[in-house]
N, C-alpha and C positions, 0 to 999 in steps of 0.2 A: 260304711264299715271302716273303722280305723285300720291302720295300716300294720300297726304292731301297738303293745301294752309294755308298760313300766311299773314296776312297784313305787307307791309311792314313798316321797321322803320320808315323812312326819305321820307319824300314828298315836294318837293320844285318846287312850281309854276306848280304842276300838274306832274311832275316827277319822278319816282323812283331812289334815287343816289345808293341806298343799299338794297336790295333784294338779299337774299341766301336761294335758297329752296335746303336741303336735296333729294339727288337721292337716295340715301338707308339709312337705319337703323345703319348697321357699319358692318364695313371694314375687311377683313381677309384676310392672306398672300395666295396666290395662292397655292395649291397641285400641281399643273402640271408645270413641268417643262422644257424646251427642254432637249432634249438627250446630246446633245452638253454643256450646262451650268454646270457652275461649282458648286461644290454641296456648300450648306449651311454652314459657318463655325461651328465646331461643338464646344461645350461647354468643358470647362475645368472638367475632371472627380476628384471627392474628393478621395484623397489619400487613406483616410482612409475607405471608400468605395471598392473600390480595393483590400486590405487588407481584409478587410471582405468576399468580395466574394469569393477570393480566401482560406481563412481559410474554406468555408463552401463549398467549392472542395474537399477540402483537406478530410472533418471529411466524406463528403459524398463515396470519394471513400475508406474511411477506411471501412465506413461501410459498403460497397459492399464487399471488399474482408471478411470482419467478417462473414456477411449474409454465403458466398459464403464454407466459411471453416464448418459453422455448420451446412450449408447443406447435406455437403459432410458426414460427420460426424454423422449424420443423418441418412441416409440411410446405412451406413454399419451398423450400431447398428440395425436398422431395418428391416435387410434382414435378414431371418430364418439361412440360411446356413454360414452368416458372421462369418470368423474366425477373430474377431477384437480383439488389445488385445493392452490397452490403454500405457502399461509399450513398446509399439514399436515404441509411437509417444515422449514419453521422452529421449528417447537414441538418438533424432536429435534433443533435446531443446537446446540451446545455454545458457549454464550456465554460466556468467561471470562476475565475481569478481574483482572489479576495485583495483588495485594495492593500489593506497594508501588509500583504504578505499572510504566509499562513500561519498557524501559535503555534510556536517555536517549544511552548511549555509544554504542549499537549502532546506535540509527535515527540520531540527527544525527552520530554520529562521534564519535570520542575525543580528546580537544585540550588537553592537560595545563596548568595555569594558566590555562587562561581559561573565559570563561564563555558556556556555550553562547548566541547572543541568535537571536531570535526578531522580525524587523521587516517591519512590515505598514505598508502606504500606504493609507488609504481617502481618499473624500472624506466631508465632513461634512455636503454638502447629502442626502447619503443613507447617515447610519453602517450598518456591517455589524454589524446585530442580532448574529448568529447567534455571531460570532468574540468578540464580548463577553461574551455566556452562554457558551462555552466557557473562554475563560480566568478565570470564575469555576471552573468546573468545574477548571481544571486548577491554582487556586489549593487548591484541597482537598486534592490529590492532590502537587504539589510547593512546595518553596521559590520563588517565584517573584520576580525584582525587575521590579518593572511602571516603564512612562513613558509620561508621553504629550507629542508633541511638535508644534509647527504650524512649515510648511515656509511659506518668504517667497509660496510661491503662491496660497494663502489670503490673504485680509485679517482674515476673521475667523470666530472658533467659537466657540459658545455656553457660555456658563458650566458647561453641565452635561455638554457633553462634551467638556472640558480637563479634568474632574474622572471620566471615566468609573470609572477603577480605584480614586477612592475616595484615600485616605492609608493607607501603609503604616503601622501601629501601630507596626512597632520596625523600626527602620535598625540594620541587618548590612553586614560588610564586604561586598565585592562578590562575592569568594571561596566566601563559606557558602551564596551562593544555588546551586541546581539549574540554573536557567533564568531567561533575561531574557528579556522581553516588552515592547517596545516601538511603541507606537503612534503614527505622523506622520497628521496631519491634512493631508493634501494634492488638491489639482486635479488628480486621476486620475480618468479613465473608469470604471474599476473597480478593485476593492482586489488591492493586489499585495505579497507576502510573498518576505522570503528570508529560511533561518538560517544562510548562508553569505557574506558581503557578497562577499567578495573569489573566489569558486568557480561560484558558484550562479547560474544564471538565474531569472529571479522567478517565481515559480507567481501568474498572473492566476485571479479571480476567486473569488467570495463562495462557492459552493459548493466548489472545489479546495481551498480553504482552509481551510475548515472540517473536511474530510474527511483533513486531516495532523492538524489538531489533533486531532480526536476520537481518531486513530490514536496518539497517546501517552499518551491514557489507557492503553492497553495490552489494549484489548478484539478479542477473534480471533470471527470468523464462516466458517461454510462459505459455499462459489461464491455458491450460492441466498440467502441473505439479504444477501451482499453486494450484490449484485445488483440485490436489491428496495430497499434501501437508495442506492446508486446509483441507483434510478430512479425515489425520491421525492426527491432533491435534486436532480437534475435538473427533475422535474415544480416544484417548487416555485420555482425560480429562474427558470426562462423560460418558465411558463406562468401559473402564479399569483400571481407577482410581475411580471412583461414581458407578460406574453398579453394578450387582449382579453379585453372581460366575460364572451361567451362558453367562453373556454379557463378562463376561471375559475372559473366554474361548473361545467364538468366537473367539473375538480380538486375542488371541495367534494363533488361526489357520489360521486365514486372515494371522497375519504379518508372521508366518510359512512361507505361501504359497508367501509372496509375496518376503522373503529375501532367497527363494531359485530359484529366478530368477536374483537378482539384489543384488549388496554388501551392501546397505543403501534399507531402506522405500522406497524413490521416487528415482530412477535410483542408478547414481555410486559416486556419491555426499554426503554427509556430508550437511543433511539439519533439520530445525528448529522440524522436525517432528521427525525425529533420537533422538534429545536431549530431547524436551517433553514426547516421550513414553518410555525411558528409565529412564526416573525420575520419569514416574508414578509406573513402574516397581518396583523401588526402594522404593519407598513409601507404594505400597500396600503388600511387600513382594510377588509379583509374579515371582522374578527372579528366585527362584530356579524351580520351576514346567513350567517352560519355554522350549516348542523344542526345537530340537538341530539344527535348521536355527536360531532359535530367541537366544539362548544360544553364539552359534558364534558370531553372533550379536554385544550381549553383549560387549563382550570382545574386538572385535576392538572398540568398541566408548570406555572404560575403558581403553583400551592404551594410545589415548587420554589427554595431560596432563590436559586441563578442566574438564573431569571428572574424573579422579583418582583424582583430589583434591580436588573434593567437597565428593567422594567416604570417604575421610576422617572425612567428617560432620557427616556420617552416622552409624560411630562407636562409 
């Protein structure tokens, strides 16, 4: 039964020549198909579609195996009788240190012609030990063109540290250098760093800054000893260098207990945490009332030629 009727268009001598009544409303492609039929061609998939799902494979099975390790991790910490003991999961970290250093284009950026720089503000009533023994370090590892400069807010700094980097042996164009490193002696609360002048907000403070530097030597740790590492440069900058007597004496009996298990802070490595708490050392005069794990200690990082040479500033 039709749904509705129309008169038609065209009537000639009593006629219909054209007449078209609708049998339904409108048309849809079948669901059912024989078994036998070939299936529907299918649509061209966007590439870049692909790519995406794939990437969110990718992050989702990281994040099962992450989930999967702090679970783990979990539970031993929170079993009563767990004999866990976090210095047994850094002795299998894979510490590795790329030969020529790390790509310098990758972490600061790639910037054709010019030269990547590197500017640090301290003040000089309290130089930042730590950031000096590393840009020895990172003079081993690159070309570096060093300066050192005093800002009009200063009136004045010591002969020996206007002289901290020393004279460059041989002046190269500007070009052939890797990286500049430039030091201002200035009236700041705390040392402030950009390698970006005109982009970058300043990364505050002696420990953040340390912990970029070290980060171009080009050395990779897992979570766990990052970790531990982040939280002896912590400990070392606002407890045993800012704390009271008391906070400081902790911190001697922690690192006591922890460098008579292992040659360094975190495992068997020579890491950023080593150079920060033995520059706070040097700075608060707590070397000498220092155990005799921590006194040891001492002495291999003072072997050392990055800190035997700044060991020179301090005289």
């Amino acid at each position: 039964m039709p749904m509705y009727k129309v008169r038609p268009f065209h009537r000639v001598c009593g006629e219909v020549l054209a007449e078209q009544l609708p049998s339904c409303m409108y048309r849809l492609p079948s669901l059912h198909r024989p078994a036998n039929a070939s299936p529907p061609p299918q649509e061209e998939v966007d590439l870049s579609l692909q790519a995406l799902e794939s990437r969110q494979d990718e992050i989702l099975k990281r994040l099962y195996e992450l989930k999967s390790a702090v679970d783990g991790l979990s539970k031993m910490i929170q079993t009563p009788d767990a004999d866990f003991d976090v210095t047994n999961v850094i002795q299998t970290d894979e510490c590795s240190p790329l030969k020529n250093g790390a790509d310098l284009d990758l972490m600061l950026g790639k910037d054709y012609g010019a030269l990547k720089d590197i500017v640090i503000n301290a003040n000089p009533s309290l130089p930042p030990l730590s950031l000096l023994v590393l840009h020895r370090l990172l003079c081993e590892r690159y070309k570096i063109l060093s300066a050192v400069h005093t800002h009009s807010s200063v009136r004045s700094v010591p002969e020996n540290l206007l002289k901290c980097f020393e004279e460059q042996t041989k002046k190269q164009p500007r070009h052939e250098y890797q990286l500049g490193f430039t030091l201002i002696w200035k009236d700041v609360p705390k040392p402030q760093m950009k390698f970006s002048i005109q982009t970058m907000c300043p990364i505050e403070g002696e420990g953040n800054i340390a912990r970029f530097l070290f980060s171009l030597l080009g050395q990779k740790y897992n979570a766990v000893t990052s970790t531990l590492i982040d939280s002896w440069i912590d400990t070392a900058i606002f407890q045993l260098k800012e704390g009271s007597s008391k906070e400081k004496g902790a911190v001697l009996r922690s690192m006591n207990a922890a460098l008579g298990k292992t040659a360094w802070l975190v495992g068997n490595e020579l890491t950023v945490a080593d150079i920060v708490a033995w520059c706070a050392l040097q700075q608060t005069g707590s070397a000498n009332a220092a155990p005799a794990n921590v006194q040891k200690w001492m002495k291999s990082c003072e072997n050392l030629a990055p800190f035997s040479a700044v060991m020179k500033l301090l005289k």
